[in-house]
C-alpha positions as CSV (number, residue, x, y, z in Angstrom):
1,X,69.1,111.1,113.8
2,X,69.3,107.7,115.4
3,X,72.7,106.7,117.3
4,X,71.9,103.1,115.9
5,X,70.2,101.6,113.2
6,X,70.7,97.2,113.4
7,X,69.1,95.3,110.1
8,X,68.0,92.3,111.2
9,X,65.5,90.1,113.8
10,X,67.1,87.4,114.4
11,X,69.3,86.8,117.7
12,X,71.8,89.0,117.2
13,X,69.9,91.6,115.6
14,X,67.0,91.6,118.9
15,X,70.1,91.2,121.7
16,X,72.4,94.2,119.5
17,X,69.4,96.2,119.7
18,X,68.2,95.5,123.5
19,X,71.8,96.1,124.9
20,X,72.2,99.3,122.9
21,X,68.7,100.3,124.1
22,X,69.6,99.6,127.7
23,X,72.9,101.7,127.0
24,X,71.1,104.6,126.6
25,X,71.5,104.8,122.8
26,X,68.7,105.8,120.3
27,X,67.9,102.4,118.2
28,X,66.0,101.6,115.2
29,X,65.4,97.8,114.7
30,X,65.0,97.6,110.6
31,X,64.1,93.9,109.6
32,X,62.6,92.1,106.0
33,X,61.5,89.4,107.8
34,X,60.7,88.3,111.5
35,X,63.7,86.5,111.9
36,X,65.0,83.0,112.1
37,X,64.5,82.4,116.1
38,X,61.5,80.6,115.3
39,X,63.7,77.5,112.8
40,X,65.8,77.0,115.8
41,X,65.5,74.5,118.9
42,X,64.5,77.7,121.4
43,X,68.1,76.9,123.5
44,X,71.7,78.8,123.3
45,X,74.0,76.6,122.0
46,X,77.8,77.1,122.9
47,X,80.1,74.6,121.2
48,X,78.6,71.1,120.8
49,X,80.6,69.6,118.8
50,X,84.4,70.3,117.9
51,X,85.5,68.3,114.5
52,X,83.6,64.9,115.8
53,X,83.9,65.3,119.1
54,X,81.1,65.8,120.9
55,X,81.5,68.5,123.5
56,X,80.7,68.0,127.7
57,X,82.3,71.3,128.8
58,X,82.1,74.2,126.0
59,X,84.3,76.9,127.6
60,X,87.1,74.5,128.1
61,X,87.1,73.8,124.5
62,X,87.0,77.0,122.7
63,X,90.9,77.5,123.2
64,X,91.9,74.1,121.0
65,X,88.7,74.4,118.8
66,X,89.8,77.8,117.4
67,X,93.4,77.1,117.2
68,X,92.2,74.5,114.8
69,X,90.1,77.3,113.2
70,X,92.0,80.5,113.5
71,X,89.4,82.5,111.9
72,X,86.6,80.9,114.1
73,X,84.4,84.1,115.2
74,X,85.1,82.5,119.1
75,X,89.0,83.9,118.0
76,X,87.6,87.5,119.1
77,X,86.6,86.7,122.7
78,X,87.4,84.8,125.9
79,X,85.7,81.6,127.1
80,X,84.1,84.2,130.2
81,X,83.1,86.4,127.6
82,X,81.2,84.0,125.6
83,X,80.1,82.2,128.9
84,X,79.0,86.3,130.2
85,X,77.0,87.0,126.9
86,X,74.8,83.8,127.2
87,X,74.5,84.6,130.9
88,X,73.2,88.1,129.8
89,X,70.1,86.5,127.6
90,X,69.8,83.7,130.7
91,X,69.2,86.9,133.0
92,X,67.2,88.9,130.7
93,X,64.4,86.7,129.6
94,X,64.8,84.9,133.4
95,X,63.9,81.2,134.5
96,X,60.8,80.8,133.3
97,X,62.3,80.8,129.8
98,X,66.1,79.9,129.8
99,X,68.1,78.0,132.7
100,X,71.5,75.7,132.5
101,X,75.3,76.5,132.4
102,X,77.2,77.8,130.0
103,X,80.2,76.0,131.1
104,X,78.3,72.5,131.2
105,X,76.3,70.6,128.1
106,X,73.7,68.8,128.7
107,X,72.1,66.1,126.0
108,X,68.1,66.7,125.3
109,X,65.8,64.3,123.0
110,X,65.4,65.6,119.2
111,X,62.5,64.5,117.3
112,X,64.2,61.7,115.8
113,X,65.3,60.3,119.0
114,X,69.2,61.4,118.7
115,X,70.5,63.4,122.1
116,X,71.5,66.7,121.3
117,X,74.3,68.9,123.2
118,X,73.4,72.4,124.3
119,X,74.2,74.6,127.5
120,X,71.3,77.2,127.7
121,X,67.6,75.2,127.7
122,X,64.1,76.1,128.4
123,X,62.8,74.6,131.7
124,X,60.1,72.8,129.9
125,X,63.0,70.2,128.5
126,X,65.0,69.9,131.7
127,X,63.0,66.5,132.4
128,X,64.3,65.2,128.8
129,X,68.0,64.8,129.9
130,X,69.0,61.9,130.2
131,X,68.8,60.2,134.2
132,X,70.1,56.6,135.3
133,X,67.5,54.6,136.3
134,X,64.5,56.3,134.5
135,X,61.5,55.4,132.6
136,X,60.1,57.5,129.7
137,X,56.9,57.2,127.8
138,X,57.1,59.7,124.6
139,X,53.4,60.2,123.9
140,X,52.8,61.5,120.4
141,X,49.5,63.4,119.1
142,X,47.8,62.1,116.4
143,X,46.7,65.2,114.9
144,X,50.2,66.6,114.8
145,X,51.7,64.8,112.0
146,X,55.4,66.5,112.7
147,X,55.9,63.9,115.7
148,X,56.8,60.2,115.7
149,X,56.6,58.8,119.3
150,X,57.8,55.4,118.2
151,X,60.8,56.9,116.0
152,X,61.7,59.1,118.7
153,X,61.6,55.8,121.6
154,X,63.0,53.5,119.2
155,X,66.2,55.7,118.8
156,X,66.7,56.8,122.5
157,X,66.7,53.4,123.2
158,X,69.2,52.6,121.4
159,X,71.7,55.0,123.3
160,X,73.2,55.2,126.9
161,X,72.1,57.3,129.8
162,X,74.4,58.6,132.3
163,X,74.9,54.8,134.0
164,X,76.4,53.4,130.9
165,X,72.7,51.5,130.7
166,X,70.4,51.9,127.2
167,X,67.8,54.5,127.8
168,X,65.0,53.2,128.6
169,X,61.9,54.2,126.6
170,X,58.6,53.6,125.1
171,X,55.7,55.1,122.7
172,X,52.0,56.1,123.4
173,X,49.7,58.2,121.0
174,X,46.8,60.3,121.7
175,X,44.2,61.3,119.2
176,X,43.4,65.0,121.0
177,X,41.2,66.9,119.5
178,X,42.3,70.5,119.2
179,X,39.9,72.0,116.4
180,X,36.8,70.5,115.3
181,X,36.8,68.6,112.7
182,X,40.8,69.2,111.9
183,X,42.5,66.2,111.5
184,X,45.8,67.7,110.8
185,X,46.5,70.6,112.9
186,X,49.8,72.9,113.3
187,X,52.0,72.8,116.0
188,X,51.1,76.4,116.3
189,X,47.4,75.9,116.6
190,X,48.7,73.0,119.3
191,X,50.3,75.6,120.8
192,X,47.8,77.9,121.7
193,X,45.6,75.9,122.6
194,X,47.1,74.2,125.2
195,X,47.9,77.8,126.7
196,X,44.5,77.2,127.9
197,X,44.2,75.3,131.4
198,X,41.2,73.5,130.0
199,X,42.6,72.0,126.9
200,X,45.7,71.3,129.1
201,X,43.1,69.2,131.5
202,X,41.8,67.4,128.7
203,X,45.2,66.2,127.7
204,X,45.9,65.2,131.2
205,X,42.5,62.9,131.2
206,X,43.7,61.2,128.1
207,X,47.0,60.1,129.2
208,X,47.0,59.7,132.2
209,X,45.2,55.9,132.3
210,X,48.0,54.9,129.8
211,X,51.5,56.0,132.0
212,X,52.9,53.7,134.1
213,X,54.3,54.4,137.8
214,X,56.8,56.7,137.8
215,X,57.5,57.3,134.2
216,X,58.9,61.1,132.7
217,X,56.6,62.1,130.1
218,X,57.9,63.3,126.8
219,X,55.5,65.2,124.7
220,X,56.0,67.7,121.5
221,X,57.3,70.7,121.9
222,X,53.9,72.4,121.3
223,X,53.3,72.9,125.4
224,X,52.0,76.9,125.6
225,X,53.0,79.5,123.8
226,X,52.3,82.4,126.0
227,X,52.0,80.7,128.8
228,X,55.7,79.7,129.9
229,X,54.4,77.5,132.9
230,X,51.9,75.5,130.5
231,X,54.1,72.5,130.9
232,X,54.8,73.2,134.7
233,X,51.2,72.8,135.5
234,X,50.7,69.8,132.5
235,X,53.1,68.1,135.0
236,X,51.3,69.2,138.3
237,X,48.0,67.8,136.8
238,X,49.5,64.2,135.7
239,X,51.6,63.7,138.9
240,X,54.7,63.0,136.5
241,X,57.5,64.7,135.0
242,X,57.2,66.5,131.9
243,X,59.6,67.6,129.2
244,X,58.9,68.8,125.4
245,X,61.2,68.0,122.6
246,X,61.2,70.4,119.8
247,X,60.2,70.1,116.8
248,X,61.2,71.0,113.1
249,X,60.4,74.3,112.0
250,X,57.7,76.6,112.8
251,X,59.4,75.3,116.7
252,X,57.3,76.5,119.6
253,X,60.3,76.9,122.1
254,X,62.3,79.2,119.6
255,X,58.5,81.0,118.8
256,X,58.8,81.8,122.5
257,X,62.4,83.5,122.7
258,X,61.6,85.6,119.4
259,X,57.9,86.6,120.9
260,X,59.9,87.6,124.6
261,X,63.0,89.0,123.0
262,X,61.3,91.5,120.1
263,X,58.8,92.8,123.2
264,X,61.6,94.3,124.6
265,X,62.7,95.6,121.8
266,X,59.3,97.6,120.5
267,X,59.5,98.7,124.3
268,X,62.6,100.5,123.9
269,X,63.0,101.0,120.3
270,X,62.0,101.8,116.5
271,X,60.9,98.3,115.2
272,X,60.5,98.4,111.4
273,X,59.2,94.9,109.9
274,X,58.5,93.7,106.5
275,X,61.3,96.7,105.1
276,X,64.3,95.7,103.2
277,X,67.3,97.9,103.1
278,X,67.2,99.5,99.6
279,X,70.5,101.8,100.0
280,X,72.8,103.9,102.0
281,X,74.8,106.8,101.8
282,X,78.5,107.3,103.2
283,X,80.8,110.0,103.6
284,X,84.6,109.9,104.9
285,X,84.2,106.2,105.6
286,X,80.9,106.4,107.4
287,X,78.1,105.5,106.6
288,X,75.7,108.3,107.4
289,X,72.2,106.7,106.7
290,X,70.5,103.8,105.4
291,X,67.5,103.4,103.1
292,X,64.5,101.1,103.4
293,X,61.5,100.2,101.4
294,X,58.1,100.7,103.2
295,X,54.7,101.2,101.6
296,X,56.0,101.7,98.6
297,X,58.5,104.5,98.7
298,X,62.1,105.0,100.0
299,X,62.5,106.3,103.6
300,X,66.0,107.0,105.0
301,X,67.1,106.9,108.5
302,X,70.3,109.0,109.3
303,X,72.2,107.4,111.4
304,X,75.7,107.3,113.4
305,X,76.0,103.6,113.1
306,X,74.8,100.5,111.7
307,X,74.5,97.4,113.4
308,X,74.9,94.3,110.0
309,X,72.5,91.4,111.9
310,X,70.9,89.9,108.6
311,X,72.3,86.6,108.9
312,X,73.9,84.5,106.3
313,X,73.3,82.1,103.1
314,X,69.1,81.1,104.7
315,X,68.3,84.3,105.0
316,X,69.6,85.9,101.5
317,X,71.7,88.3,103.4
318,X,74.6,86.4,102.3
319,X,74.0,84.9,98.2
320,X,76.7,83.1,96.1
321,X,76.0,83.8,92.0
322,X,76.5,81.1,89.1
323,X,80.3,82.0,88.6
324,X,80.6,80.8,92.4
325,X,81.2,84.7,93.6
326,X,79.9,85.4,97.2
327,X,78.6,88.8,98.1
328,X,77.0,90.2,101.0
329,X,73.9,91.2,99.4
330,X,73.0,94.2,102.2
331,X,75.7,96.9,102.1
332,X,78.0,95.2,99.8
333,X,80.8,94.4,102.4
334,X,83.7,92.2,101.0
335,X,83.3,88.6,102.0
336,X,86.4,86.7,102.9
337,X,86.9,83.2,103.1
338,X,85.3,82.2,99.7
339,X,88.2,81.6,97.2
340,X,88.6,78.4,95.3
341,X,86.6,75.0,95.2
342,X,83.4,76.0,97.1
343,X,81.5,72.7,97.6
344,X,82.3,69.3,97.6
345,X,80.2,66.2,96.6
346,X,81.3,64.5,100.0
347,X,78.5,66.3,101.9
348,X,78.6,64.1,105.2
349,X,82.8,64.2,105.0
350,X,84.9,67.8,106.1
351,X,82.9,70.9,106.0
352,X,81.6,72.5,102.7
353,X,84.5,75.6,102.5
354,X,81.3,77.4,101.2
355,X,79.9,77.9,104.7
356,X,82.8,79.2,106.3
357,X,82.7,82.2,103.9
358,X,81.3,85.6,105.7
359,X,82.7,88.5,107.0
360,X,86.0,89.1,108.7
361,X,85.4,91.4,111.4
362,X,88.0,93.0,114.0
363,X,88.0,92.9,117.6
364,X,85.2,95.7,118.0
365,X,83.0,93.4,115.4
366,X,83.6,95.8,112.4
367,X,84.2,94.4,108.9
368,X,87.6,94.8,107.5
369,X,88.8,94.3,104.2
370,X,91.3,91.8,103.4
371,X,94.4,93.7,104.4
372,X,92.2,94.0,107.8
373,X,91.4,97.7,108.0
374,X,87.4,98.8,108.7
375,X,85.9,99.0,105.1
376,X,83.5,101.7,107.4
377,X,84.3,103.1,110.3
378,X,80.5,103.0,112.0
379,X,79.4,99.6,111.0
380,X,79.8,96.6,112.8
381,X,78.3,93.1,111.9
382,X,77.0,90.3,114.3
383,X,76.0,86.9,114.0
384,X,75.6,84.0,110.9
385,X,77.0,86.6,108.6
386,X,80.4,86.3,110.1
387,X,83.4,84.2,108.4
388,X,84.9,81.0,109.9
389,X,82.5,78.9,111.4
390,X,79.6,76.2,110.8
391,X,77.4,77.2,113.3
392,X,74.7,74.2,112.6
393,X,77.3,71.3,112.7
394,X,79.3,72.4,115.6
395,X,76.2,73.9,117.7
396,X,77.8,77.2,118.3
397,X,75.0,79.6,116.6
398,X,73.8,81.3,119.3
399,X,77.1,81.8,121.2
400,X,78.6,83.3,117.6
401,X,75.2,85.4,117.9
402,X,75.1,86.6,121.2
403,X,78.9,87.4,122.0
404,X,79.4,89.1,118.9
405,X,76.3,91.2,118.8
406,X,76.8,92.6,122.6
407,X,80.5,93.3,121.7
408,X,79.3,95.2,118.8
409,X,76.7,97.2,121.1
410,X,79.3,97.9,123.4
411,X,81.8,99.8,121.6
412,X,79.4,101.7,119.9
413,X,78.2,103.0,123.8
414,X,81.7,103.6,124.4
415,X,82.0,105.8,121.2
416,X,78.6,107.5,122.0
417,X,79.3,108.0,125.7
């Protein structure tokens, strides 16, 4: 009998499960997949953008952005809770992995050139904000075909740093050789092996004839993947400021986070990957265990509560048929918000009403039907499945993620206490 069983891997899922695990409670992690960290940017994102606004101070704006969105997921919590739950993950996987302010945005370099708002960073990018007065030289690698040093300079330069003055930037390519013989190699390959000091010294020897005095480096965000302080000691090496930019997905910096955060939880609980949930049972409007499919036949896990952390519409958790009906696809919980015209052919205009559908949830984070009572008493949902937000365009995914999913942990150690 587990106290918790949480389906899902990705953000929510891994913090749910830590801060239940950390609680005291007995957890088992059940997942299909390894989770979605790994499409993402590797940084928390608060509130970047409110309609087409872009956002400098996140916390101040939650107040006016969900009045405009009154079933906004931020409706359940405070600007200090939010700003506390990012704080948590900031504390938890420390400074060599996440640093900034919740209640301050920052821009950082995309790779297409275009500054993107965000609170919660990884040190290797703090270089990449934008500084009056600065040089930068963005130096792709010819063997990693993901990167475009001149379409990444080219844009940049064609914005304003902090003085009101364009951004001024410029592009250099190496051709490093990572494997023999590969002319094409993955950022993941990049990756590791630049967590070696002696690749990392080879890259050094290359650029450093071609910076100029006093120039930040720019470089893809391929800089270590177990090694944290690869680009720490990339910089120490060239005598220059480093940053990474990150890159589409597989991305290195959000590789990191997943690696750091599922460690702690196969330290503390039952992780179950590559097993779908098959089934549950309920009784008296609880559900008492959950069913998964691993090697082939059907184990159940009895359970006092379930954590819902599967995410939305990308990962399948959340599927719309051909007569437009959405369901949750898991444990068959009503989803709200998906009546009417769906989609609209004006897809760079108002939102698509599609991806605002999900499920309504009540203060403690448990679904509720649409008159608003708890469809189950014991299960609570967290994260991309939840109604009323679109977490890509506004840059709230990992606030939505990590508020709701501690939220959810919490009440369930209050009920288990």
């Amino acid at each position: 009998m587990r106290d918790a069983v949480v389906i899902g891997a990705g953000l929510a899922g891994l913090a749910a499960a830590i801060r239940l695990a950390r609680g005291g409670a007995r957890v088992t992690l059940v997942t299909k997949g390894i989770g979605g960290l790994q499409l993402g940017q590797g940084t928390i994102d608060i509130l970047g953008y409110s309609g087409d606004r872009r956002i400098e101070h996140p916390l101040d704006a939650i107040g006016d952005h969900v009045a405009s969105r009154p079933t906004h997921p931020y409706a359940h919590f405070s600007p200090e809770e939010i700003a506390a739950a990012a704080s948590w993950i900031a504390d938890l996987l420390g400074p060599d992995l996440l640093v900034g302010d919740p209640a301050r945005n920052v821009l950082l370099p995309t790779a297409v050139g275009a500054l993107r708002p965000t609170a919660v960073y990884q040190p290797s990018m703090a270089a990449g904000i934008p500084a009056a007065g600065r040089d930068y030289a963005i130096v792709g690698l010819e063997r990693l075909k993901d990167f475009y040093p001149a379409l990444v300079a080219e844009n940049l330069s064609m914005q304003q740093g902090p003085d009101a003055a364009p951004i001024r930037a410029r592009a250099l390519s190496l051709d490093l050789e990572i494997r023999p013989g590969e002319a094409d190699t993955t950022s993941t390959n990049h990756a590791r092996a630049l967590d070696d000091p002696a690749q990392r010294q080879r890259l050094v020897d290359a650029l450093a004839p071609l910076l100029r005095d006093g120039e930040i480096v720019g470089l893809p965000g391929v800089l270590g993947l177990d090694d944290t302080g690869a680009w720490r000691d990339i910089a120490r090496r060239l005598g220059h400021e480093v940053f990474e930019i990150p890159l589409q997905p597989p991305s290195i910096p959000g590789m990191r986070l997943n690696r750091a955060l599922t460690a702690l939880v196969k330290k503390d609980c039952r992780f179950i990957l590559g097993s779908a949930v098959a089934g549950f049972s309920s009784r008296d409007g609880r559900i008492v265990s959950v069913d998964i499919s691993t090697a082939g036949r059907t184990t159940t896990i009895e359970t006092a509560t379930v954590v819902l952390a599967g995410g939305g519409f990308e990962s399948g958790a959340l599927d719309m048929d051909s007569h437009g009906t959405v369901s949750d696809t898991i444990l068959g919980l009503p989803v709200l918000g998906a009546q009417g015209q769906l989609l609209h052919g004006d897809f760079w205009g108002a939102e698509q009403p599609l991806f605002l559908a999900g499920l309504a949830v009540d203060r403690a984070m448990r679904p509720v039907d649409a008159a608003g009572a708890p469809v189950y008493a014991n299960v609570y949902a967290a994260g991309a499945n939840l109604t009323g937000s679109t977490r890509w365009r506004e840059k709230s995914g990992e606030g939505i993620a990590l508020a709701s999913a501690l939220r959810a942990a919490d009440d369930i150690l209050g009920r288990i206490a």
